[in-house]
C-alpha atoms as a printed R data frame, in Angstrom:
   type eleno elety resid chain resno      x      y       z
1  ATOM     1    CA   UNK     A     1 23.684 34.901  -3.038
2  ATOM     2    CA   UNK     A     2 26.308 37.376  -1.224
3  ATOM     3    CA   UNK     A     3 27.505 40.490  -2.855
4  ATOM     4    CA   UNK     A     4 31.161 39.283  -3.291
5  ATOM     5    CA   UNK     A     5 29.568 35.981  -5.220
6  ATOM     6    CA   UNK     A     6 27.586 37.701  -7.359
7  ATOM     7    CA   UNK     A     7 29.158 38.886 -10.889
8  ATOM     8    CA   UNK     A     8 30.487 42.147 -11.600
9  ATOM     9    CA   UNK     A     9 28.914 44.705 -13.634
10 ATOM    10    CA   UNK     A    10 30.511 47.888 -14.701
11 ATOM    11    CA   UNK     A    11 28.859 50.162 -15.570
12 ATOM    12    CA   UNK     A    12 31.455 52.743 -17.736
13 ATOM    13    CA   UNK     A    13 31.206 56.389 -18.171
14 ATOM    14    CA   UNK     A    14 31.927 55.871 -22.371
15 ATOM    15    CA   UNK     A    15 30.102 53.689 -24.349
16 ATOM    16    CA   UNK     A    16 30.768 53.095 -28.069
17 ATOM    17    CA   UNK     A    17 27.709 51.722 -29.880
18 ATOM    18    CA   UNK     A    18 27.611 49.321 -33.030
19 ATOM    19    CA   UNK     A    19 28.777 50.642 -36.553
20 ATOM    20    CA   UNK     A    20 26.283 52.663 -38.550
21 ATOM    21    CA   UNK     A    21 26.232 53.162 -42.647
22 ATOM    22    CA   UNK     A    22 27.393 56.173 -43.856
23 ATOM    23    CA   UNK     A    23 30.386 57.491 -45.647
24 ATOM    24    CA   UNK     A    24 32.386 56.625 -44.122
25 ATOM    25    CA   UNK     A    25 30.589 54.669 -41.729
26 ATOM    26    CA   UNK     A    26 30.583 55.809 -37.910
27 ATOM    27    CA   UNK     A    27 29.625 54.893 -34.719
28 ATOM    28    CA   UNK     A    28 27.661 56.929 -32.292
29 ATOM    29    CA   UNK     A    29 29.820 57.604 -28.400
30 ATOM    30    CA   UNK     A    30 28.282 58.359 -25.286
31 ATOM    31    CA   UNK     A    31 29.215 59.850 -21.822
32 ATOM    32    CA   UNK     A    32 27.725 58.873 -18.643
33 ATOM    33    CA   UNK     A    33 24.638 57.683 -20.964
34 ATOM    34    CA   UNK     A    34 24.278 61.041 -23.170
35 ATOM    35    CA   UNK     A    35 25.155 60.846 -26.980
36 ATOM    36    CA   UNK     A    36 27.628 63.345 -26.932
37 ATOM    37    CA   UNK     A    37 28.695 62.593 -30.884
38 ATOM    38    CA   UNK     A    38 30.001 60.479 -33.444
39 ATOM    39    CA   UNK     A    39 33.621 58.641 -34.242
40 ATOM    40    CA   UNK     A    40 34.748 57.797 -37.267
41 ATOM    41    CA   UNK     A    41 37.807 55.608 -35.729
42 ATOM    42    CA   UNK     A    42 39.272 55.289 -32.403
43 ATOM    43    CA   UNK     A    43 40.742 58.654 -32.263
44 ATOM    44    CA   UNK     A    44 37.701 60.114 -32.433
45 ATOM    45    CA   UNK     A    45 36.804 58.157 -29.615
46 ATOM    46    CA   UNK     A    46 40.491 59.364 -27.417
47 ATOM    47    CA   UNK     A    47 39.516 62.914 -28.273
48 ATOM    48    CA   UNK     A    48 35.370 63.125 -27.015
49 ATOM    49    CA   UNK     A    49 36.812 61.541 -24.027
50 ATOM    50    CA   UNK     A    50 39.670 63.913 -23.360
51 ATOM    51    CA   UNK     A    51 37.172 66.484 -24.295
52 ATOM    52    CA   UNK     A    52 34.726 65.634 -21.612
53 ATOM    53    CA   UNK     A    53 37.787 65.753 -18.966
54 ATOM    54    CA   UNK     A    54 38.828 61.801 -19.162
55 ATOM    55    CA   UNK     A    55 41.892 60.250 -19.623
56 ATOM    56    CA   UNK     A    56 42.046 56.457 -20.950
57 ATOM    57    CA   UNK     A    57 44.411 54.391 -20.410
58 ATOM    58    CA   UNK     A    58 43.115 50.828 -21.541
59 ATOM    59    CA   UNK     A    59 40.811 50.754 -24.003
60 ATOM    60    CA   UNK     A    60 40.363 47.267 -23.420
61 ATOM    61    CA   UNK     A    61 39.316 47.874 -20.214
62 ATOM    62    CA   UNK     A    62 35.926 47.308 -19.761
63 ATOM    63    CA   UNK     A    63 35.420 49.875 -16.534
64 ATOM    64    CA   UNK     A    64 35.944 52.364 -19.048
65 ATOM    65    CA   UNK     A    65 34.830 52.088 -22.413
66 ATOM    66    CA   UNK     A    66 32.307 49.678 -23.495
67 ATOM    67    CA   UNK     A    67 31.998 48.805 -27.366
68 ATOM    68    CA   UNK     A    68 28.621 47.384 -28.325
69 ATOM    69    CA   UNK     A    69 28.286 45.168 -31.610
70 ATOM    70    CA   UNK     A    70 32.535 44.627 -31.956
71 ATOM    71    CA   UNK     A    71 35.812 46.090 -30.659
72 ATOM    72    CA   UNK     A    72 38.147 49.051 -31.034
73 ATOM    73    CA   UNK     A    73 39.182 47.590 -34.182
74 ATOM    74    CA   UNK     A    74 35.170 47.557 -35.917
75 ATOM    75    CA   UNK     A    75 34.988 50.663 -38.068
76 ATOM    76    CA   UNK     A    76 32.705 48.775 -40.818
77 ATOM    77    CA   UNK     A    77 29.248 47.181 -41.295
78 ATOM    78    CA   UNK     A    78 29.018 43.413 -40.821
């Protein structure tokens, strides 16, 4: 297998994990692999980036944010 058939992996500098219980429930956000805090919605998310010195455009894209156990959208506990 060649480089250019092999799939794609990114490998983002934010990653959102899965939802956690609490009141309200959160999820825990880290930056080039350090947990650098918690979000309570996707704003929280916008700000630790901008905080940390990056700008996103897309947060669909995944090159740049990864959400683990749902989307941009999952704020509560399945």
């Amino acid at each position: 297998m060649t480089e250019v058939a092999s799939p794609h992996i990114s490998h983002p500098r934010i990653m959102v994990l899965g939802v956690q219980p609490g009141s309200p429930p959160f999820r825990i956000v880290e930056i080039d692999g350090e947990v650098v805090g918690a979000a309570r919605a996707v704003t929280d998310v916008l700000e630790t980036a901008a905080a940390f010195g990056i700008t996103v455009h897309d947060l669909d894209d995944p090159d740049v944010v990864r959400w683990v156990g749902g989307d941009r959208y999952t704020w509560k506990p399945r």
